[in-house]
Every structure is written in C-alpha cells, then in structure tokens.
C-alpha positions in Angstrom: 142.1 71.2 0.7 143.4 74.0 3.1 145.0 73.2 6.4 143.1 74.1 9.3 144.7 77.7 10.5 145.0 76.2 14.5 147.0 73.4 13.0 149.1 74.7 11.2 150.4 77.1 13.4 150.8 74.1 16.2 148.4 75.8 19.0 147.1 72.6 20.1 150.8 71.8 21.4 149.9 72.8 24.8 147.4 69.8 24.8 149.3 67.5 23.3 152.0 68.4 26.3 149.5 68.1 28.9 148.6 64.5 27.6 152.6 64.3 28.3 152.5 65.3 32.0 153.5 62.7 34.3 153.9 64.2 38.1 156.9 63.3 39.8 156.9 60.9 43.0 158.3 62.0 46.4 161.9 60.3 45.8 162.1 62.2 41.7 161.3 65.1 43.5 163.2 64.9 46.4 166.3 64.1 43.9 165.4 66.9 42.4 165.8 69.2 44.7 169.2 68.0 46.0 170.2 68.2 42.2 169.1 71.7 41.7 169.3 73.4 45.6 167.1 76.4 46.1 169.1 79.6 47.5 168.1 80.8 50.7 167.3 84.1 51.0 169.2 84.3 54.5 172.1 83.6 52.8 172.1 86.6 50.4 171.3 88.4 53.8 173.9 87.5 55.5 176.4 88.5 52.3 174.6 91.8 51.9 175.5 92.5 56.3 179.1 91.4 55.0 179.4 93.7 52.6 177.8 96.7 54.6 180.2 96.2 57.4 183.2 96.5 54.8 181.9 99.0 52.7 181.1 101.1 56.5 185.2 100.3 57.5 186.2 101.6 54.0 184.3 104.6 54.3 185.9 105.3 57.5 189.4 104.3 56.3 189.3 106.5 53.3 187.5 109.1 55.2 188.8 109.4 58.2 185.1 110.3 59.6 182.7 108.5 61.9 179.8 110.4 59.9 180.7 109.2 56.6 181.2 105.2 58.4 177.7 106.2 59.5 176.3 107.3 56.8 177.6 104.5 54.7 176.0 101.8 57.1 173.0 103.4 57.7 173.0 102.9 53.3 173.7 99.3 53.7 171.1 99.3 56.4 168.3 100.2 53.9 168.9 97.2 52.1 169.6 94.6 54.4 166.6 95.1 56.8 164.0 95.3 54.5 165.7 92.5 52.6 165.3 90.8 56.4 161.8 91.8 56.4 161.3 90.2 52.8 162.9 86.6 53.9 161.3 86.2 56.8 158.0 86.9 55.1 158.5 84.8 51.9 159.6 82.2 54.6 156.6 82.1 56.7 154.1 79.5 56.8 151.3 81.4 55.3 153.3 81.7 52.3 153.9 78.1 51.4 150.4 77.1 51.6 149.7 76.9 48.0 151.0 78.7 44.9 148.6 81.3 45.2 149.5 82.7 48.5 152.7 82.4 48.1 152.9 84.8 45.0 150.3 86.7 46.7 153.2 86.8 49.5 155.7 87.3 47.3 154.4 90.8 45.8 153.0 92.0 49.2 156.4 91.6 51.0 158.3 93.2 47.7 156.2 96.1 48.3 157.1 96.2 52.0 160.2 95.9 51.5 160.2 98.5 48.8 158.2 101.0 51.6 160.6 100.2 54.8 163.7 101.2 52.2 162.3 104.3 51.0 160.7 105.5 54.3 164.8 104.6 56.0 166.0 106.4 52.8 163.5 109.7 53.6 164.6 109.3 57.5 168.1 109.2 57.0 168.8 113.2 57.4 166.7 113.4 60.5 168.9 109.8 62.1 172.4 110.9 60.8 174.3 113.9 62.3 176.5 115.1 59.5 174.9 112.9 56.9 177.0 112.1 53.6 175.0 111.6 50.6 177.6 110.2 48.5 178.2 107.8 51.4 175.0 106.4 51.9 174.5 105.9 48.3 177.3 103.8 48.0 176.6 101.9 51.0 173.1 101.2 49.8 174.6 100.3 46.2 177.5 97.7 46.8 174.9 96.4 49.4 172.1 95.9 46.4 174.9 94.3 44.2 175.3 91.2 46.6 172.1 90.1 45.2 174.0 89.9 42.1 176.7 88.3 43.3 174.3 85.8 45.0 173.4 84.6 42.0 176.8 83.9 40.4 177.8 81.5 43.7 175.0 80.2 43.8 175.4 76.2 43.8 175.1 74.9 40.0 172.6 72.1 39.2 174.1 69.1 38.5 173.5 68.3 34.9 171.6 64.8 34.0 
C-alpha cells in the first residue's frame, strides 16, 4: 500500500500548526515587546544627520573648500530627508490601521523616498556652486551605511 504523496512529503504541516496557534494576551504581548524592542526609525535618522555633519567637517578639513563641505552635505542630505519623509510616513496613523495598509504604506513611502533622493540627486548641479562629485557621493554613501550600522546597535532581544 503506497503512502499518500501529500503525506509523505508533510504538506499538511501548515494545518497541523494552525491547530497549534494560540494568540497571545495583552500582558505576553506586551512582554514581548519589552523583550524584543522595535527600532525606531528616528533613531537611525538622527545617526544618519550625525554622520552627515562629520562626514561635511571632514570634507572641509581635508579639503580645505566650502564647496566640497557643501557638496558632501548636500550628499548626506539626499539620504536623510527622504529617510525623514519615510519615518514619518511609516509612522502615521493611516499606516497602523491593519497589516494591509501598513505594507501598502510601507512600499508607497519606499518609493517616495526612492523619488525625493533621485530628483535631490538630479538637482544637485543646478543647487551647488562648484559641485564635487566625489564629495557628494561620499556624503550620500557613509550616510546610507548608518542604516547598517543601525542594525548592529540595535538593542538585542533578551533570550527566553
């Protein structure tokens, strides 16, 4: 006698694990959260103005140049404010309604973000006098790194 194909390759385990879900009450889920706190997004907004400020004073230490401090903020400036844009949209009201709108937020603000940095990006020649390239590229790249660096400070869960 042959094995039924379905369960033999174990594709009823999703409802055997729905069987298994048991919701969590307000106090499991409120110690959840202060086991595992989220990361707020103004936090990786405030490191990213950080580290445009510095990376705008080391331009003009190395350089010498006001253009090339300029040039190098104006970079960081093309990530933070859309960044800004981002977290205050993910934060809104609207966006924690339910789980659909707020992954329906989630991509619509991504792709304003992604339009606001690209449209500063094409504006930058016509906003800087004296523009530096090179300057503005790394301005905009140590900027985009703090996400990264975000995420290994982040707080740790605490294990169970």
């Amino acid at each position: 006698m042959a094995l039924d194909p379905v369960r033999r390759l174990d594709f009823d385990a999703d409802e055997r694990e729905d069987q298994e879900f048991k919701p969590l009450t307000s106090q499991e889920a409120q110690a959840l959260r202060e086991r595992d706190p989220a990361l707020s997004p103004w936090w990786v907004v405030s490191l990213q103005c950080v580290a445009g400020v510095a990376v705008a004073l080391v331009a003009w230490g190395v350089s010498g140049k006001a253009s090339v401090a300029w040039s190098a903020a104006y970079g960081a400036l093309a990530v933070i404010i859309p960044a800004a844009l981002f977290a205050r949209g993910l934060m809104s009201q609207f966006s924690s309604l339910n789980a659909a709108t707020a992954s329906f937020g989630f991509f619509v603000w991504e792709a304003v973000k992604m339009a606001v940095s690209v449209a500063m990006i094409v504006l930058a020649p016509r906003l800087i006098a004296d523009l530096s390239w090179l300057a503005l590229m790394v301005g905009l790249f140590v900027t985009l790194k703090m996400y990264w660096l975000a995420l290994l400070k982040r707080p740790k869960p605490e294990q169970i």
